[in-house]
N, C-alpha and C positions, 0 to 999 in steps of 0.2 A: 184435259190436256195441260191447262194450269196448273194443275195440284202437280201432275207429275216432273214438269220442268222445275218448277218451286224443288221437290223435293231432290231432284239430280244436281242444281246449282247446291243444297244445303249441304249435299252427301259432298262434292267436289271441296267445298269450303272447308270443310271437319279435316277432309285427308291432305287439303294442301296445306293448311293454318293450325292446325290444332294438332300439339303436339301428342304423340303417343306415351301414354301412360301405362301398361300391361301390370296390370296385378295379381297378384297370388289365390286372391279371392274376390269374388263379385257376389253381391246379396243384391239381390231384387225385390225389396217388401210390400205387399199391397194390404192393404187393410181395406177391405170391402165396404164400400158406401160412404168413405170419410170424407166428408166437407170441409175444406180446404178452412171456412169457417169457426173451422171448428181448433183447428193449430195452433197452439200460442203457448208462451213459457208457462203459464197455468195451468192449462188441463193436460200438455203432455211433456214437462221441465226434461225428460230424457231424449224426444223426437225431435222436441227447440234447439237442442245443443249443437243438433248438426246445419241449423240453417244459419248459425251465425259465422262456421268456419267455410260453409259450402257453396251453394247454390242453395235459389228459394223459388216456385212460383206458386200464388195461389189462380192462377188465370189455366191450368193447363187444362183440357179437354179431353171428351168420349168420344164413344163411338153414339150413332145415331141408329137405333134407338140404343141411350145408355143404359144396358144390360149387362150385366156379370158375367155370362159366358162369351158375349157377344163381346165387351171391351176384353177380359183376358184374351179370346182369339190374336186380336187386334194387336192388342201389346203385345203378346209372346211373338208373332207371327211379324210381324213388319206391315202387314197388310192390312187393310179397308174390310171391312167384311165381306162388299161386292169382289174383293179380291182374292179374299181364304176361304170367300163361300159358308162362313159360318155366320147366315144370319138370322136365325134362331135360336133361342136362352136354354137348351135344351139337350141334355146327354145323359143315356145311362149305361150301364156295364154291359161291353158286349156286343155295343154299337160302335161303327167304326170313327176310328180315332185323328188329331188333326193331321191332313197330308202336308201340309207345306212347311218348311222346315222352320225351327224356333230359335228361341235364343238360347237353349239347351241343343238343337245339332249344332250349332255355330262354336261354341263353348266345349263343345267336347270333341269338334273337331279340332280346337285350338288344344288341346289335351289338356281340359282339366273334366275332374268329375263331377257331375250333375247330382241334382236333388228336385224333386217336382214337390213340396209339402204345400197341401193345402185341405182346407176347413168346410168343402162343398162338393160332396159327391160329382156334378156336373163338372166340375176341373180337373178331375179325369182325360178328358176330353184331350187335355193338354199333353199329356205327357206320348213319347215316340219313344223309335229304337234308341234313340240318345240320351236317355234317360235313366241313370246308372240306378237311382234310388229316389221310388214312388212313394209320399206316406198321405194316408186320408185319415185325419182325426180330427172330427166337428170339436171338440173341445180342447186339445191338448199342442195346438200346432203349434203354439210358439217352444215348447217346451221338446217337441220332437224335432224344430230346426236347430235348438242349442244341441242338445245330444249328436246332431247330425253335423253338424259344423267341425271341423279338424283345419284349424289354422295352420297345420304343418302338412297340409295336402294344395294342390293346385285345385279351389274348387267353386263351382258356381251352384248357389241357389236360390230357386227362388220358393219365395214363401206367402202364402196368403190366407189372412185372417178375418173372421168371420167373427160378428158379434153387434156391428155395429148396424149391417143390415136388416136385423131382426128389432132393435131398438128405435131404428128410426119410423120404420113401420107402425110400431106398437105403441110410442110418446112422442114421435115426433123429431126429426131433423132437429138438431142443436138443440132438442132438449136436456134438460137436468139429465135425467136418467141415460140421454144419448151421451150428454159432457162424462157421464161417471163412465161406463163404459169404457168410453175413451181413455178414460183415464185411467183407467184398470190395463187396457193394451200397453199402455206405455209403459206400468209398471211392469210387465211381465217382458216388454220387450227389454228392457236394461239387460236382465241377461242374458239375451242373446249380445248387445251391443258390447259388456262388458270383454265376453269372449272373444269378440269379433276383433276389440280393440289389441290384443294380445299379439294380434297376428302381424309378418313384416309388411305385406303391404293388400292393402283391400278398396274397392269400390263399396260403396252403400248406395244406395237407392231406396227412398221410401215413396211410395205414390198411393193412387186408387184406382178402382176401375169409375166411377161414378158417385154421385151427391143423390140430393132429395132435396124435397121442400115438402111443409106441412109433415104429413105421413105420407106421402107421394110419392115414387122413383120412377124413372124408366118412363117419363113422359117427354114431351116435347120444349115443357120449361126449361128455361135457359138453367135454374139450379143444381136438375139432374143431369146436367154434362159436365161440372165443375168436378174438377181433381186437383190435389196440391200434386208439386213433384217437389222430392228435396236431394240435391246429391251431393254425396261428399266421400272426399278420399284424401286417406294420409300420404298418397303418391307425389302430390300437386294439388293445386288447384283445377277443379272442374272445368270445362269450357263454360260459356256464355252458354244460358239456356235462351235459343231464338223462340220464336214464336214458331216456327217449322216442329221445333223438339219438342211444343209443349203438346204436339197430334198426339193422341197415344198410340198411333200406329209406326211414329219415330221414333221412339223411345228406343227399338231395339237396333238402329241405326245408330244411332249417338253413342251409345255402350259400347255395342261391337266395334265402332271406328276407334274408339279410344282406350277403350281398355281391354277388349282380349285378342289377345297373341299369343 
């Protein structure tokens, strides 16, 4: 009953204090498993650049248990998993898909066009009738949302990359070979950003679904619920990220109240 008053005062707050900003283009980035730890002008000098003009938190949080299919429900959906009913890490082609509406019907019903790109079969999952353009490429997604991006379209997507989940697993949370990784995402994401930059006016968002610790994910440790959030837009400046925003099941509250119209 708390959570949900909490979250009706935050929503009330956004729409009477927080000026609207409607932009041309909204990106939603997730880079699966990234440890807020792991962020810094060093290992990714192109993801840094936006937290010095934007918004930063490394405190934002999962869902319970923090799982991949389980936190994107969350964040796409607005909702708790007891809420969207997705609380198992689990989908394959063919089975049915999420019912409750995302930040893709919201966005396209504000008329811009959609994109669901992502790097894990299971996020599928995600995509609905509002979903202009679906792409699944385990290696190529950042390189399929540049292609897919037209800064001269009203449009939202989101995109999620995979790479970091596999490394943590296999050396280790914030290891070398997790920092290189990393740092390999950031190079490849500059061009999407460079593009992005071109455009008249755009929302950025880069976040997670979930952390680790050791080689560990998806447990009960406090590690594996850590997520960064970083937002920023050439509109304005962001709202204040509350502690409400940093749910990830607020995430698509804070967007939609500010930037699509």
């Amino acid at each position: 009953m708390k959570t949900g008053i909490h979250l009706l005062l935050f929503l009330i707050a956004q729409l009477l204090f927080a000026e609207p900003h409607p932009v041309n283009t909204v990106a939603v980035i997730s880079i699966d498993a990234l440890h807020p730890a792991a962020v810094s002008e060093e290992n990714s000098p192109n993801i840094y650049g936006f937290i010095k003009e934007g918004r930063y938190s490394s405190e934002a949080s999962s869902t319970q248990p923090p799982k991949t299919l389980i936190a994107h429900t969350a964040m796409l959906s607005g909702l708790s998993p007891e809420e969207n009913g997705k609380t198992d890490n689990t989908w394959k082609k063919g089975e049915d898909r999420v019912s409750e509406p995302t930040m893709l019907s919201t966005a396209k019903q504000a008329g811009y066009e959609t994109a669901l790109i992502y790097s894990k079969p299971k996020l599928g999952y995600l995509a609905n009738e509002h979903t202009d353009t679906e792409i699944y490429s385990k290696f190529n997604a950042i390189e399929k949302a540049v292609k897919t991006l037209d800064i001269n379209k009203k449009q939202f997507i989101f995109l999620h990359i995979s790479g970091l989940d596999f490394a943590g697993p296999e050396s280790g949370w914030l290891s070398d070979d997790y920092l290189d990784e990393f740092n390999f995402i950031d190079e490849m994401l500059a061009m999407f950003f460079n593009k992005l930059s071109k455009g008249s006016s755009y929302l950025l968002v880069i976040t997670s679904d979930h952390a680790g610790h050791g080689k560990i994910h998806g447990s009960k440790h406090p590690e594996d619920a850590k997520r960064p959030l970083i937002v920023y837009s050439n509109s304005g400046h962001p709202p204040e990220l509350t502690p409400d925003t940093l749910k990830i099941s607020n995430l698509k509250q804070y967007i939609e109240s500010i930037y699509i119209r």
